[in-house]
C-alpha positions in Angstrom: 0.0 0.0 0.0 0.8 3.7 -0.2 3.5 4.3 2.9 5.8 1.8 2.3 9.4 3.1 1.5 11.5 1.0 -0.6 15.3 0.4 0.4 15.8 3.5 1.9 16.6 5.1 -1.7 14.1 8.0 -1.5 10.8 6.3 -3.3 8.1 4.3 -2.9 7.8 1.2 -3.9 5.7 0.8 -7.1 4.0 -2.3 -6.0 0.9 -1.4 -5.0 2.2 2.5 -4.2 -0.6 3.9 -6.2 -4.2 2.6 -5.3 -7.5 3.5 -6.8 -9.0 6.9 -6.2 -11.6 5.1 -4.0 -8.8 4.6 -1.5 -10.5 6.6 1.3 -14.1 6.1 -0.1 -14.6 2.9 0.1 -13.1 1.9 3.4 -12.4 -2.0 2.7 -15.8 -2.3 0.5 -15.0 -3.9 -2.2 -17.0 -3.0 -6.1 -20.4 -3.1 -5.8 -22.9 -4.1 -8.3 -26.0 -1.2 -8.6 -29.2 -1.7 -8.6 -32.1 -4.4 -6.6 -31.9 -8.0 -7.0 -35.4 -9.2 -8.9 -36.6 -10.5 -5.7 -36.6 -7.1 -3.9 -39.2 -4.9 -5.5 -40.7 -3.0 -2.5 -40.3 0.9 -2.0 -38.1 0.5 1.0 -35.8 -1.3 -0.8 -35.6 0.7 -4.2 -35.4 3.6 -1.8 -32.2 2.3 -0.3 -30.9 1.6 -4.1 -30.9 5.4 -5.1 -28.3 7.1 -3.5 -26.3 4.3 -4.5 -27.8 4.4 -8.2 -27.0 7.8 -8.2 -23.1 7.8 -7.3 -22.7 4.6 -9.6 -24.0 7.6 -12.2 -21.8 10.5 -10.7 -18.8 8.6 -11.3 -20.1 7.3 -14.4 -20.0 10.9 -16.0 -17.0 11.9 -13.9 -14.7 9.3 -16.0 -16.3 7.6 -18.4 -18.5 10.8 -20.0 -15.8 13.5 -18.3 -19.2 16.0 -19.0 -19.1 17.0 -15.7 -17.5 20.6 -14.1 -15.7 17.8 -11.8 -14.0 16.2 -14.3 -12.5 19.6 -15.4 -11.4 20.2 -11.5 -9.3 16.2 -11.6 -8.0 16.9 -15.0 -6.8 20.4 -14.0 -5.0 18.6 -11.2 -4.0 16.3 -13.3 -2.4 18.5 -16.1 -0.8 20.4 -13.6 0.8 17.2 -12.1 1.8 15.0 -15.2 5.2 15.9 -15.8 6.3 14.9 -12.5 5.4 11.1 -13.4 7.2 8.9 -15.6 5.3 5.7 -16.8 8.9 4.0 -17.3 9.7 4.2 -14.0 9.2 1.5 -11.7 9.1 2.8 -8.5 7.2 5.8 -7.4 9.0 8.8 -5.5 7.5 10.5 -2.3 6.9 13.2 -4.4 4.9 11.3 -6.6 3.2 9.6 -3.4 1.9 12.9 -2.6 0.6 14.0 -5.5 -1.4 10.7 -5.7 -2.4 11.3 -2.1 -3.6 14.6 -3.2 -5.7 13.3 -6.2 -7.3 10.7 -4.0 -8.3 13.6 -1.7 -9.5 15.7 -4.7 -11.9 12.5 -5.5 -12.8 12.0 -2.2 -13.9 15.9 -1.9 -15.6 15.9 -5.1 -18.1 12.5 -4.7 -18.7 13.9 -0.5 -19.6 16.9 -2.3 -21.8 15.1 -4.8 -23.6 13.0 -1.8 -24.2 15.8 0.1 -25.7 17.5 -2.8 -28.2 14.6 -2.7 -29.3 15.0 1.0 -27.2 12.2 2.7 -23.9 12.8 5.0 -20.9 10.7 4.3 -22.3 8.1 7.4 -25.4 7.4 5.7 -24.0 7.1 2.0 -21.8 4.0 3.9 -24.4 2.6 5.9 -26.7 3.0 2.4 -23.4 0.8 1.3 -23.6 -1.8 4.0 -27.2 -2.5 3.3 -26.8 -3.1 0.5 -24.2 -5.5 0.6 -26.1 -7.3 3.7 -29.2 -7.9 1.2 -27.1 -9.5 -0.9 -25.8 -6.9 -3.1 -22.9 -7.4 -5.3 -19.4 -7.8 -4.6 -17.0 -7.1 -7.2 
């Protein structure tokens, strides 16, 4: 994981050193599929489904549609950013370490942002998560 030095030389080492941006957002939950299983068609249930319908949207426009103002903000970042990486370099420096810790805090801000936009705090969006995952939901 991010935080492991390697051999004392200055970087990190690029074995698992850069993690997804849902490092912080996901705490340990692993992919989820979106959306009720056929056997749960009640309101309570579809209810539960929508916040986490609406992220699995969010994030669908944020990378795969890059439509979204957000996207602008992470590719700003990004641009800004890309000179100090070298894809040919198999180790990652602190520098870069940070930069990636920066980005992943720059997601973070932007889909907290986007669920609180949508009337739920942080705490519910997860417990929304853990719901959903006890009924059954998908685990990628």
């Amino acid at each position: 994981t991010a935080g492991r030095a390697g051999g004392g030389n200055g970087s990190a080492s690029g074995a698992g050193a850069m993690v997804g941006p849902m490092v912080g957002l996901s705490k340990g939950v692993e992919a989820i599929e979106i959306g009720p299983k056929a056997s749960e068609s009640d309101d309570e249930s579809e209810e539960d489904e929508h916040i986490l319908h609406k992220v699995s949207e969010y994030l669908f426009d944020l990378y795969d549609a890059n439509m979204l103002d957000d996207f602008k903000v992470m590719e700003r970042f990004e641009r800004s950013v890309i000179e100090k990486f070298d894809p040919d370099q198999e180790e990652f420096s602190f520098e870069q370490q940070d930069l990636h810790k920066q980005y992943c805090e720059l997601f973070e801000s932007l889909v907290s942002k986007f669920i609180e936009s949508q009337g739920y705090t942080m705490e519910q969006f997860y417990e929304e998560v853990r719901a959903h995952l006890d009924r059954g939901g998908g685990g990628g």
